[in-house]
Structure formats: structure tokens, C-alpha cells
N, C-alpha and C positions, 0 to 999 in steps of 0.2 A: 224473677220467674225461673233462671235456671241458675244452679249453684255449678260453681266452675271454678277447681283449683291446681294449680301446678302439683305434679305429682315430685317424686324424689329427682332431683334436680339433675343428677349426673341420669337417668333417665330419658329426660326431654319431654314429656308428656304429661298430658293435662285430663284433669277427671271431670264431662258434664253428667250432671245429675236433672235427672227431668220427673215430673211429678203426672200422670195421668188418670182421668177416674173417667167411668162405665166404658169403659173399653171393650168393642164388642166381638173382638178376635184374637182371646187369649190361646186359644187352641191351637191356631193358625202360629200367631208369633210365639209360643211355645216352641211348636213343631221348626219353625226356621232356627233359632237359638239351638235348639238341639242337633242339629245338622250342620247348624256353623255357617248360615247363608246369610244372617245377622248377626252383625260383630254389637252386640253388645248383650250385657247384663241384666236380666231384669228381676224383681227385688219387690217383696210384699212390702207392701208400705206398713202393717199392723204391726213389725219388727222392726222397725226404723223411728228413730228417737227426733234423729235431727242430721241430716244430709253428711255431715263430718263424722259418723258412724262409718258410713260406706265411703268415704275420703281415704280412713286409715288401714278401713281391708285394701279398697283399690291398693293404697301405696303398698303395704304387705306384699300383693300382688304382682305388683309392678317389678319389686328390690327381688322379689324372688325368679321372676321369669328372666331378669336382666342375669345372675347368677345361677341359672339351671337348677333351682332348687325349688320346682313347685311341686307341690302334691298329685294338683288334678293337671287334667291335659292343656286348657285355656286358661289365658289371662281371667275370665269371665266363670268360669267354673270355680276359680281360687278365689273370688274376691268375694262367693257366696260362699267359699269353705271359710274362710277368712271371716264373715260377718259369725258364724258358729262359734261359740268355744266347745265345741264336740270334736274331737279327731275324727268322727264318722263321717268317713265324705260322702255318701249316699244321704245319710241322714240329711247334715248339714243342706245339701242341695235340692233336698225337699222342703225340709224347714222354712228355709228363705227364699227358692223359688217360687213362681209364680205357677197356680194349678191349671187345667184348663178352664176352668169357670172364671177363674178370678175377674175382676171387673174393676180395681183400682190396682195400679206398679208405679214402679219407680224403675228409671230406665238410667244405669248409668252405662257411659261412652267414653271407653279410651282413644285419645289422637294424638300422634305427633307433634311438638311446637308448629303450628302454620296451617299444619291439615281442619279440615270441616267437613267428617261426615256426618256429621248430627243429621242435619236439615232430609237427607235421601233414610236413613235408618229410621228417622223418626217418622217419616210418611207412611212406615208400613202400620201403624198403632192408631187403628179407629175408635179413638175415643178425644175427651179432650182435655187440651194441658192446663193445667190447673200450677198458680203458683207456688211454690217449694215453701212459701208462709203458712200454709194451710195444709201441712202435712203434719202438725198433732190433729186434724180433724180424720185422718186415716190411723195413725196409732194408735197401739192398743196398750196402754200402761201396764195394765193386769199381766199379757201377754207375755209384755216384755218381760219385764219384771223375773215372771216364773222362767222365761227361755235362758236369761243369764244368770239365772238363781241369786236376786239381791233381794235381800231382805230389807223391809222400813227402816229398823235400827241402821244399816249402813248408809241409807240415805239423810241421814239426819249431818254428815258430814262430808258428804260429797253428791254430786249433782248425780241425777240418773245417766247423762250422754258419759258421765266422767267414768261411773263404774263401770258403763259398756264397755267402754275405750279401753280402761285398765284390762277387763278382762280379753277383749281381744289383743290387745299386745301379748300380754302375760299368755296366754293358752298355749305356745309352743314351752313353756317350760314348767308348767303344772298338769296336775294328772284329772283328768274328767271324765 
């Protein structure tokens, strides 16, 4: 039901990933993420391939906050610039954030080795959690496809999650 990985090890923190649909107060938890009164990330699912997508921005994220080297101001702001291979951080933050309508997210949660705030952050999301199995029935192939610019022919020798991936590592040393 929730996907959950240790992040870069000298770190100490761990990435959950939670999958939710008709969520009936995207406005509302918009508005708190933006204010910072919810520490977590929230993340259209029609951009998300498969949960170790946003595994490899979180870590991104994480190696960069750990060395003062992030773009945007939060852990949570970077891991949605981080899902982009756009340098535009406004862009990027629209792209993959969630609108106020929205009705299906993906909600990831940085913590500590030991710490549990999931359970009080995820009370604020009136909708309901649906298992992380059933989020190609939220993706959007087409979508994606066009947002990381891969063409069929490159799929014929690597997986869609693989070009994601490449291209989010690679985006800090190519030009877009």
C-alpha cells in the first residue's frame, strides 16, 4: 500500500510514498504545503510512472539539502523541481504540483530513521488511499511521454521508468 525507501544513507532518512484518489480538499492542502504547515510533497499522479520516479528526485533532494546546494527553498519544493528536467523552477512546480481541483496525488514524506509523521500529515487528505499498485491507473503514458520528451524508438531499448530516471539524474548536466 505505501512504497517506503531509505534515502542516501549518510542522510538517515526514509522516503513514504502514498497514493490518494477523489480527494475533496485539494485547495485546502495546496494552501497548507504552500505555507509550510504540511511538511510534505504532493505530486500529480498522471506524471508518475512508478513510485522510484520520485525515490530518485526525493534522494536528489535530500544529497542536496544535506550540502547546501538546493535550488528551491524546501526539501519538498526540490523533489518537484527535481521530478522536471526543466531548470524552470516555477514551471517545474506547476508541472508536477498538484492544482486546486486536483482529485487524485501522490503524497511523499521525508523522516528521520525512527520518526512517524505520516499517520498526523496524512489525516489532513480527505480522500482515500488507494494502493501504490494501481497507480498506472492514474498515469498518463501520452503525458509523460511528451513531459520528458522520449520518443517510441528509445523505448524499444529501455524501460519508460529507465528514461525517466536517466533523464532526471542527467538534467543538471544537459541543456533543456
Amino acid at each position: 500500500m505505501t512504497f517506503v525507501v531509505e534515502l542516501d544513507s549518510d542522510s538517515k532518512k526514509k522516503l513514504s510514498v502514498y497514493l490518494f484518489e477523489d480527494v475533496k480538499n485539494a485547495g485546502e492542502i495546496k494552501e497548507m504545503v504552500v505555507k509550510g504547515s504540511l511538511d510534505c510533497c504532493v505530486i500529480k499522479p498522471s506524471l508518475i510512472t512508478h513510485p522510484f520516479q520520485i525515490a530518485v528526485a526525493a534522494n536528489k533532494a535530500v544529497i542536496n539539502q544535506m550540502y547546501d546546494k538546493m535550488t528551491t527553498r524546501t526539501v519538498y519544493t526540490e523533489i518537484l523541481y527535481n521530478l522536471s528536467i526543466s531548470k524552470n523552477i516555477t514551471q517545474s512546480l506547476i508541472k508536477f504540483g498538484i492544482g486546486d481541483a486536483e482529485k487524485n496525488m501522490l503524497v511523499a514524506i521525508i523522516e528521520q530513521d525512527g520518526e512517524n509523521r505520516s499517520e498526523d500529515i496524512l489525516s489532513h487528505f480527505h480522500g482515500n488511499i488507494c494502493p501504490l499498485e494501481e497507480l498506472d491507473k492514474f498515469s498518463d503514458e501520452v503525458l509523460i511521454k511528451k513531459t520528458y520528451k522520449i520518443k517510441d524508438n528509445e523505448l524499444t531499448v529501455s524501460s519508460l521508468l529507465d528514461s525517466i530516471v536517466t533523464r532526471i539524474v542527467a538534467r543538471d548536466f544537459t541543456t533543456v
